[in-house]
C-alpha positions as CSV (number, residue, x, y, z in Angstrom):
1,X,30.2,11.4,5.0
2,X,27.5,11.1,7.8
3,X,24.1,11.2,6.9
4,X,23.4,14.3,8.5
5,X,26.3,16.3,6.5
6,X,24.7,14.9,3.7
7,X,21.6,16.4,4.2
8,X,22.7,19.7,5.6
9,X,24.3,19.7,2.1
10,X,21.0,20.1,0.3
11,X,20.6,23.2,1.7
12,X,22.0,26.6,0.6
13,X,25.5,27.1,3.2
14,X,24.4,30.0,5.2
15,X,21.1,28.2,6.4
16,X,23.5,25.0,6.9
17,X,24.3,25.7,10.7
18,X,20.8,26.5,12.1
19,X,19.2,23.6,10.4
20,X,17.1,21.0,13.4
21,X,17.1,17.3,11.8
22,X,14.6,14.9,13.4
23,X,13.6,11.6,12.7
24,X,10.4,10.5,11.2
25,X,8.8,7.4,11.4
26,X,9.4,5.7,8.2
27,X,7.1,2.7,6.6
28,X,8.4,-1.4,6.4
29,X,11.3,-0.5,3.7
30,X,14.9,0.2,4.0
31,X,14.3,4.2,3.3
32,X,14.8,6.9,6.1
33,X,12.7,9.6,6.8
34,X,13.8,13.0,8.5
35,X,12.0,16.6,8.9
36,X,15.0,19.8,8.4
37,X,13.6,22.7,10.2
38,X,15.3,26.1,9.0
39,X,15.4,30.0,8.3
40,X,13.3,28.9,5.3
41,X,10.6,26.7,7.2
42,X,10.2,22.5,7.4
43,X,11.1,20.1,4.5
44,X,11.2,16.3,4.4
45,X,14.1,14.3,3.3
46,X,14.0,10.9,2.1
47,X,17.4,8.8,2.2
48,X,16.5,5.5,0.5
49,X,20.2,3.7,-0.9
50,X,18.3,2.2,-3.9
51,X,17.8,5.6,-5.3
52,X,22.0,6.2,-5.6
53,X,21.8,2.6,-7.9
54,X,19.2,4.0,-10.6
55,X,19.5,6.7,-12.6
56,X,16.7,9.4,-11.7
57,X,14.4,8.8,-14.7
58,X,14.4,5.5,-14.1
59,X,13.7,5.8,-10.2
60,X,10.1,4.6,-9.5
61,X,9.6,7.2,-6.8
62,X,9.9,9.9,-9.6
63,X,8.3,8.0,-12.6
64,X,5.1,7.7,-10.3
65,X,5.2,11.1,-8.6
66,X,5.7,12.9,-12.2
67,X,2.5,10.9,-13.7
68,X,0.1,11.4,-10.4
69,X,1.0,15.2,-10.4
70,X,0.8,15.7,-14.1
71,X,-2.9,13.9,-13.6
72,X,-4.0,16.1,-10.9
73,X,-3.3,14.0,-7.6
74,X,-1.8,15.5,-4.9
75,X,1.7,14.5,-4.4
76,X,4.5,16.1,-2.2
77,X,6.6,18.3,-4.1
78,X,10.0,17.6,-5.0
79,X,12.2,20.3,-3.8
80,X,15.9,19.2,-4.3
81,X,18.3,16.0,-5.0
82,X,21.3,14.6,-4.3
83,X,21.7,11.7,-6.4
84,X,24.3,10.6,-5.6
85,X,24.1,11.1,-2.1
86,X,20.6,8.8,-2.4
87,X,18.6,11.8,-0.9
88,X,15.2,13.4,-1.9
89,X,13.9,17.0,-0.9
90,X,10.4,17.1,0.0
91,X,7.4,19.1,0.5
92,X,6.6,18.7,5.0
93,X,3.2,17.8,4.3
94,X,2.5,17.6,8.3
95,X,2.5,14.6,10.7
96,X,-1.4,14.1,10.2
97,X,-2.3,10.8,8.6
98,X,-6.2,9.5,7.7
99,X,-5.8,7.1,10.4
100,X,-5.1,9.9,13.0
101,X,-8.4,11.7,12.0
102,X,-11.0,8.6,11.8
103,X,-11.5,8.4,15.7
104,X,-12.4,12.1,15.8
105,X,-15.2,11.5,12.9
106,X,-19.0,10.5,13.2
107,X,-20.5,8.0,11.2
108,X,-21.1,11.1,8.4
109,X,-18.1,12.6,8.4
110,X,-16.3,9.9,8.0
111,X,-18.4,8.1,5.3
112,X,-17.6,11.3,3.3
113,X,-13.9,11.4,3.9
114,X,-14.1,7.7,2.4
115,X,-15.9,8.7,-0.6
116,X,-13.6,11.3,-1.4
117,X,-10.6,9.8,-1.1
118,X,-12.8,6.8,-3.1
119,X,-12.8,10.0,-5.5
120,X,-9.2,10.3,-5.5
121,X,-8.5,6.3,-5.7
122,X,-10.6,6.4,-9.1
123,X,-9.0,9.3,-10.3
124,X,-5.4,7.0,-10.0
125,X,-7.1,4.0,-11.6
126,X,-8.2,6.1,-14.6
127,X,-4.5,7.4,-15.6
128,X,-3.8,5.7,-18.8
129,X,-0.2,5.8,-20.4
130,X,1.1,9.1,-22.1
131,X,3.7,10.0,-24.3
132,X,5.5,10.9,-21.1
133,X,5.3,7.8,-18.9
134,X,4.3,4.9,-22.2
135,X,2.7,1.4,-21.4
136,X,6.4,-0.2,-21.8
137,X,7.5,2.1,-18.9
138,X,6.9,1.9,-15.0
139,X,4.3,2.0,-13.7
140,X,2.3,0.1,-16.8
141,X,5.1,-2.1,-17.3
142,X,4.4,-4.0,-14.1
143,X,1.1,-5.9,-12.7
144,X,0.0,-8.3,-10.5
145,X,0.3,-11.3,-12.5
146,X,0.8,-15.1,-11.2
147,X,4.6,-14.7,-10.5
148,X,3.8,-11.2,-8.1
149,X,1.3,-12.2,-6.5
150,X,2.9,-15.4,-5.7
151,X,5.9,-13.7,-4.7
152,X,3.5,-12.4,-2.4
153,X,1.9,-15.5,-1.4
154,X,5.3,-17.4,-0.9
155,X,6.6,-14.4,1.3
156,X,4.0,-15.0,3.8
157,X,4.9,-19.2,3.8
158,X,8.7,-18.1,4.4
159,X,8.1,-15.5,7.3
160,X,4.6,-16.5,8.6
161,X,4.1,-20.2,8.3
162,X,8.1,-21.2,8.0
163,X,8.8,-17.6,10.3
164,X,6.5,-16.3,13.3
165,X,4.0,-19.4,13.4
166,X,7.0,-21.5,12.6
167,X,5.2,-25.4,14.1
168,X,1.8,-24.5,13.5
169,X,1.6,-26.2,10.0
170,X,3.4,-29.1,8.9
171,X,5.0,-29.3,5.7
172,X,2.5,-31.4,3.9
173,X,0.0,-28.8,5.1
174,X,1.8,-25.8,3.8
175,X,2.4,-27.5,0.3
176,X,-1.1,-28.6,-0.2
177,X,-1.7,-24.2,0.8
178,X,0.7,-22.9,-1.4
179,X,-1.3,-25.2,-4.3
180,X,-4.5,-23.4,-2.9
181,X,-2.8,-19.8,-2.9
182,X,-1.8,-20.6,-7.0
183,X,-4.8,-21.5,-8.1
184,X,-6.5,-18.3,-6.2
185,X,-3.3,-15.9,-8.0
186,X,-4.7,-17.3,-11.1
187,X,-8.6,-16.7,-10.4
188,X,-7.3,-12.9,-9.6
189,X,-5.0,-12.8,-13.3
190,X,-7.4,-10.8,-15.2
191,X,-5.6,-8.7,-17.5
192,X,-8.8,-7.1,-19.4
193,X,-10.0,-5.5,-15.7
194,X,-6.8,-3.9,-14.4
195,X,-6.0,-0.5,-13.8
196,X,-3.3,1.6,-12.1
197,X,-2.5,1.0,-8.8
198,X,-1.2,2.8,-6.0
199,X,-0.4,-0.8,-4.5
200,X,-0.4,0.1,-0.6
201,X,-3.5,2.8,-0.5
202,X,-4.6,2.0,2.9
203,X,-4.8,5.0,6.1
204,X,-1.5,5.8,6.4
205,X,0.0,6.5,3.5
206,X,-2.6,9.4,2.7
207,X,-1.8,12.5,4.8
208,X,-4.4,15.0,5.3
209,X,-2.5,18.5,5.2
210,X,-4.6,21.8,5.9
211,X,-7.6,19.1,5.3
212,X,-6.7,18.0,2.0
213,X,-5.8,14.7,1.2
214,X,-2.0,14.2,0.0
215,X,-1.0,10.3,-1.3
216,X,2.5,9.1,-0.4
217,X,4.3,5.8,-1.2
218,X,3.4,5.9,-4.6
219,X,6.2,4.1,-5.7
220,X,5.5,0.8,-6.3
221,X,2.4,1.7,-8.1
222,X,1.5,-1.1,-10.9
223,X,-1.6,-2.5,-12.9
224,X,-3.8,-5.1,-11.1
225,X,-8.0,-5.2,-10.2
226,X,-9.4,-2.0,-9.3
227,X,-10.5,-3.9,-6.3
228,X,-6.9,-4.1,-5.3
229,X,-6.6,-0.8,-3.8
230,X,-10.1,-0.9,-2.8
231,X,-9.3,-3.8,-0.9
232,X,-6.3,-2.3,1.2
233,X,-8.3,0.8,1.8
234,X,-11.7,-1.0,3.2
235,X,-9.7,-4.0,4.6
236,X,-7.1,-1.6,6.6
237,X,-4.7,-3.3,8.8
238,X,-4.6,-0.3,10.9
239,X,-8.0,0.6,10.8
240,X,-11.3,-1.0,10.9
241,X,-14.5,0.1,9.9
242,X,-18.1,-1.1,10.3
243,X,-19.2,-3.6,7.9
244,X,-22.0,-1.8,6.7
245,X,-20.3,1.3,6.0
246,X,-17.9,-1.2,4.1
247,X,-20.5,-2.3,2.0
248,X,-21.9,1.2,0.9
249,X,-18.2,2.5,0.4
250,X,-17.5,-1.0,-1.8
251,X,-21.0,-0.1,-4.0
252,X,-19.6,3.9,-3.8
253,X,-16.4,2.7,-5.8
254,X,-18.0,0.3,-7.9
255,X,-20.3,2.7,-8.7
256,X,-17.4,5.2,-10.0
257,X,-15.9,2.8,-11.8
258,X,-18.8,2.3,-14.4
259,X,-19.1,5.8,-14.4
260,X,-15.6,6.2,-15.5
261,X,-15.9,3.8,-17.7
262,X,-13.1,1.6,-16.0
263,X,-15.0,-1.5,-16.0
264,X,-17.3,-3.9,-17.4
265,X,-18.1,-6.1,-14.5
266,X,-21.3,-6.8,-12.9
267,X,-21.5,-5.9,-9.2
268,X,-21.6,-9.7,-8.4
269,X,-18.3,-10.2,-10.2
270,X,-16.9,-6.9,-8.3
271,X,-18.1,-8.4,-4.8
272,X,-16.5,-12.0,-6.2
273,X,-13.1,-10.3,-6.8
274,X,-13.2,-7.9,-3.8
275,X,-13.3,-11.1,-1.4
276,X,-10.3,-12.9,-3.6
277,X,-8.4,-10.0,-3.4
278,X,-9.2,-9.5,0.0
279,X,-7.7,-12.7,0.9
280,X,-4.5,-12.2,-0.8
281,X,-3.7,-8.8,0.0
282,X,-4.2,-9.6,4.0
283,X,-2.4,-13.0,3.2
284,X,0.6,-10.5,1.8
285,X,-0.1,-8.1,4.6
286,X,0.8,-10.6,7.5
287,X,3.8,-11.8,5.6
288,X,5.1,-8.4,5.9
289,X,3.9,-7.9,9.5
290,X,6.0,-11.3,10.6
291,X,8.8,-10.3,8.4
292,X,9.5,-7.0,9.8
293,X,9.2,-8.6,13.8
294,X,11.3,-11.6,12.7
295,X,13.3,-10.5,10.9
296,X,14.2,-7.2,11.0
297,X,12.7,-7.0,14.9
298,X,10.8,-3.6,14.3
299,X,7.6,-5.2,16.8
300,X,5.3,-1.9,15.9
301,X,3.7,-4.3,13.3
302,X,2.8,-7.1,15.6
303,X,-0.2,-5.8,16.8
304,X,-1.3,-5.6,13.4
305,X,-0.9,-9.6,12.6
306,X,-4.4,-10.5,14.4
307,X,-6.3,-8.3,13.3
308,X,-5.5,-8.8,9.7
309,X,-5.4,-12.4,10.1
310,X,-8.9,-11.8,11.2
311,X,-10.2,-10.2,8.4
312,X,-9.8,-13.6,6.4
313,X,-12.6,-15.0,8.0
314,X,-15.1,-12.8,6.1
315,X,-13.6,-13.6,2.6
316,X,-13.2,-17.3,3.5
317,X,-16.8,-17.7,4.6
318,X,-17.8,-15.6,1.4
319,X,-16.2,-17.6,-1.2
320,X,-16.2,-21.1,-2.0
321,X,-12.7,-21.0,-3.5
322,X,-11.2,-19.9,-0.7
323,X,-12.3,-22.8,1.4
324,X,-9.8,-25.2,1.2
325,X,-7.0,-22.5,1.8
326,X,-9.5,-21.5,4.8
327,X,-9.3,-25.1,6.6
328,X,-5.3,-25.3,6.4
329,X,-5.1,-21.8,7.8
330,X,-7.7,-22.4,11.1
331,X,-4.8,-22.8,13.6
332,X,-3.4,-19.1,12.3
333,X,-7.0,-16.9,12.2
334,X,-8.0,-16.0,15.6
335,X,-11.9,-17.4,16.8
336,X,-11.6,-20.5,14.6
337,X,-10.8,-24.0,15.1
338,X,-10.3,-27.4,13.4
């Protein structure tokens, strides 16, 4: 059956025929994204194929989106299934992402969307296991330990070094980096400090609909540093904010963390770990971005591949233990040299 039928299926039959399907842009995954305009108004669906191989329980989409709405974060609502058929029935929570609004904000305005949706990060980083959703189930189940965030790591040798820069590191360069990238996965290995997740919180997967913020690509949500989504939101790929207001939005969260009671760092120790994490995240972040133009030849990331590379120079020049990995990766970050 073609993926439209499918779809049309989710609907009742006399609303079938007058149903408009368009295409939405999706994210870097393999699911598809389509608004069905009808008699009864706009609904999303997703088609992803993974979700036809697990049983819905056990689907990390609906594990995550259960446990955010049951903790009060704003979530699309699930309006249908078809298991089988891999489809999800969504709540249209508009085309309007945070990155579409920041250019139209002042230097106010937009220091208190940040805080609020700093607000809503630490509301995700304070869930805690239930009886629903226990700490041997997704999302507590998984982290970022050595082995994912070298997975990480070694995704960026494969596609960026090995990939899209292919030549600009030799081999013996890129074994003594991956030795620097291990030992700065196992500086970021902190099991006592991690929280939840939302593992990709950055501008465009938060959608502002009838001005209130809605979080979406929950799904690979896991424990790490609370600096981890902190990280993707301040060091955005797709958006980039002044350093200053960086730095009072960085105290904002770490401030809301100790209120919370979430952690037990000092704020040097936060500022220590934001700039690690920093590193790897945008060392992930370009992996991906050379991955999907190699590789799958979708170009709209490129853009994004010198800009993030350009982030590292901060965190380099910041940290002493990023230094080494800093030197072997000059002839990748714009504005340096050897």
């Amino acid at each position: 059956m073609e993926l439209p039928e499918s779809i049309r299926l989710l609907f009742p039959p006399e609303e079938r025929a007058r149903l408009d399907l368009s295409t939405i842009k999706g994210d870097a995954s393999n699911r598809q994204y389509f608004r069905v305009t009808g008699p009864g108004g706009a609904s999303v669906v997703c088609a992803d194929p993974a979700f036809r191989d697990a049983a819905p329980e056990n689907y990390p989409f609906l594990v995550v989106r259960d446990l955010f709405a049951r903790h009060g974060i704003r979530v699309p609502e699930l309006l249908g299934m078809a298991h089988e058929r891999g489809l999800l029935l969504l709540e249209d929570c508009g085309d309007l992402m945070m990155q579409d609004e920041i250019p139209m904000l002042d230097r106010n305005r937009l220091a208190a969307r940040y805080r609020q949706i700093i607000d809503l990060l630490v509301r995700i980083q304070s869930i805690r296991p239930d009886e629903k959703t226990p700490d041997t189930a997704i999302p507590f189940s998984l982290a970022f330990d050595e082995e994912k965030l070298m997975f990480e790591f070694d995704f960026f040798i494969e596609h960026a070094l090995n990939g899209y820069f292919r030549g600009r590191l030799d081999g013996r360069a890129i074994a003594e980096l991956r030795g620097e990238f291990l030992a700065i996965a196992r500086l970021l290995v902190l099991p006592e400090h991690f929280v939840l997740n939302h593992r990709d919180f950055h501008s465009r997967n938060i959608m502002l609909f009838r001005d209130e913020p809605v979080v979406i690509d929950f799904q690979d949500a896991r424990l790490g540093l609370p600096q981890y989504d902190a990280v993707s939101l301040l060091r955005d790929s797709y958006v980039r904010l002044d350093a200053s207001l960086v730095d009072e939005l960085k105290r904002y969260h770490f401030e809301q963390l100790v209120r919370h009671e979430l952690t037990a760092m000092e704020w040097t120790e936060y500022l220590r770990l934001f700039d690690l994490m920093a590193f790897q995240r945008n060392v992930k972040a370009v992996g991906t971005f050379c991955y999907q133009t190699t590789v799958i030849g979708n170009r709209a990331f490129e853009p994004c591949i010198a800009p993030t590379l350009g982030y590292l120079r901060s965190s380099i020049a910041a940290r002493p233990e990023l230094a080494a990995a800093g030197r072997l990766l000059e002839p990748l970050i714009p504005g340096t040299s050897r």
